[in-house]
N, C-alpha and C positions, 0 to 999 in steps of 0.2 A: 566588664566594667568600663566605666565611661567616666571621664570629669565633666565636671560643669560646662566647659567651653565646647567637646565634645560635643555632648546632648546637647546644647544649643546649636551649634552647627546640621547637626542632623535635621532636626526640629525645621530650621532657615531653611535648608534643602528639601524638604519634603522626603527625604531619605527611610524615615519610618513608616513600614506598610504597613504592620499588624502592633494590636494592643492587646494586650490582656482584657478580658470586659466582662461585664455580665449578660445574660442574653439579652438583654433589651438596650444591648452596647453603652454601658456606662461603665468607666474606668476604676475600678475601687480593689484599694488592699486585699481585698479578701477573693479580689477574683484572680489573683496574683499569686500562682502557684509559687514561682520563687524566687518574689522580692524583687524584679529586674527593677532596674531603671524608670520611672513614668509610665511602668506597664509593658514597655516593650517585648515585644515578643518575637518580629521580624525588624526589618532592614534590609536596604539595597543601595549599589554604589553610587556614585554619584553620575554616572551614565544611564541608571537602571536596566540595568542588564543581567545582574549577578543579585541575587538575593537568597539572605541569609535567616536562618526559621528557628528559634531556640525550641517550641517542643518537640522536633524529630518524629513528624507524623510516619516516616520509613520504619520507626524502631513498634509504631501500634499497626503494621499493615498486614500481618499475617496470625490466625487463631491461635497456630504455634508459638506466636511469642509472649501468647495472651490476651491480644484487646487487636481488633480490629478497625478502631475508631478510626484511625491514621488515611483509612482509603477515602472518608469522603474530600478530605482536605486533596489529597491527590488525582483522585478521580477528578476533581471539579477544576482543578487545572488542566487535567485535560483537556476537557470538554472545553473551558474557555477556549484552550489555542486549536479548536477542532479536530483533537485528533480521537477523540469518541464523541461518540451521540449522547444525548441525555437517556437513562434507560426505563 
């Protein structure tokens, strides 16, 4: 949870990476599993260096824990900072 002066702060910093969305990236209630703030879903410090992910693509990364959705998010960071190939 965030107050007003908060979220505008972030907002001013460009501190917010990720939004809640629909696919064709529009920000709306219903694509807002739960309720954050403006959609929020990521954040990073004001260094950007350290960033912070409310849905825990780690907890969908393995069959075992039931959904494996969780690797593309991860995988694709990889890949940005080159430490795998696209497959």
């Amino acid at each position: 949870m965030a107050d007003a002066e908060t979220l505008a702060e972030l907002n001013r910093r460009h501190q917010i990476v990720l939004r809640y969305c629909t696919a064709n990236g529009t920000t709306t209630a219903a694509a807002n599993p739960n309720g954050s703030a403006e959609n929020i879903a990521g954040i990073c410090n004001r260094a950007g260096n350290v960033f912070g992910l409310m849905p825990h693509p780690e907890r969908a990364s393995d069959a075992r824990l039931g959904s494996t959705d969780g690797l593309v998010f991860l995988e694709s960071i990889l890949q940005s900072l080159g430490l795998r190939s696209a497959a």
